[in-house]
N, C-alpha and C positions, 0 to 999 in steps of 0.2 A: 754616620754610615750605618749605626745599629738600628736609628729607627727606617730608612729604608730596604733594609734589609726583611725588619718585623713586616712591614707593609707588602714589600714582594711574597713574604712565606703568608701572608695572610688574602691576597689574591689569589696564591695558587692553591689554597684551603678552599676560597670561594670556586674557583674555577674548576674545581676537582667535584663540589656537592654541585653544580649546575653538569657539570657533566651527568653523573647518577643520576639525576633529576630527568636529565632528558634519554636517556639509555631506559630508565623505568618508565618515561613514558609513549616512548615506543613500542614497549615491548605491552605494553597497555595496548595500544592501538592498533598494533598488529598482528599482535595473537601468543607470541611467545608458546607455541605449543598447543594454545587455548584457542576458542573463537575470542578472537581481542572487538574492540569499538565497533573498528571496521566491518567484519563479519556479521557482528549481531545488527548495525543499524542497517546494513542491506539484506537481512533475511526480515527485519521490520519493516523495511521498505517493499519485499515482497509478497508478505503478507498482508499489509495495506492494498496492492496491486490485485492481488487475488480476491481479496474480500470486493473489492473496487467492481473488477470483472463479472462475482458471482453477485451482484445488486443488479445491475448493467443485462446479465443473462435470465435473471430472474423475471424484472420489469419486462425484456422482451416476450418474454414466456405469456405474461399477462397479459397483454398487447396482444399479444397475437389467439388466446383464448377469447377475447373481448371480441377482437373482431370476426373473430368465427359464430361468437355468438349472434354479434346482430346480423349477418348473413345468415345462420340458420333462419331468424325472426323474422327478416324478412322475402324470407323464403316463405316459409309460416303465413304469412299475414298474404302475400300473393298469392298464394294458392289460395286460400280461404277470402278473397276478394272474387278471384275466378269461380269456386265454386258455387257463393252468392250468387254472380250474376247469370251463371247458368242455371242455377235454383228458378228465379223472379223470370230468365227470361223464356223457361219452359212451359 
């Protein structure tokens, strides 16, 4: 009887530090007052998102420079086709 007794007091020993264990690691992951796991890995996740977006706006930026550029050029280059041939054909 004495050793299931030692056996019972030594589960609820055990049962008692997985308790703790999981109380602390909630309180880990939820913030306990703090930004916990939670908090920080979706303010990293938004941060990624944003940096993500600001590549994304930047490239368009470019794109849309580039293409005004060869519209200016070949605006450029038509006019000065046109005015060649009004030169040769005057």
């Amino acid at each position: 009887m004495a050793k299931d007794t030692d056996t019972i007091n030594q589960i609820a020993v055990s049962v008692g530090k997985i308790e703790v264990t999981v109380e602390e690691l909630k309180k880990a992951v939820m913030g306990n007052g703090k930004p916990g796991l939670l908090d920080r890995v979706s303010c990293i996740e938004n941060q990624h998102k944003n940096e993500a977006d600001n590549k994304k706006e930047s490239k368009e930026k470019k794109v849309k420079w580039f293409d005004r550029g060869w519209a200016v050029a070949m605006l450029f280059i038509s006019q000065m086709v046109a005015w060649i041939f009004l030169i040769f054909r005057g």
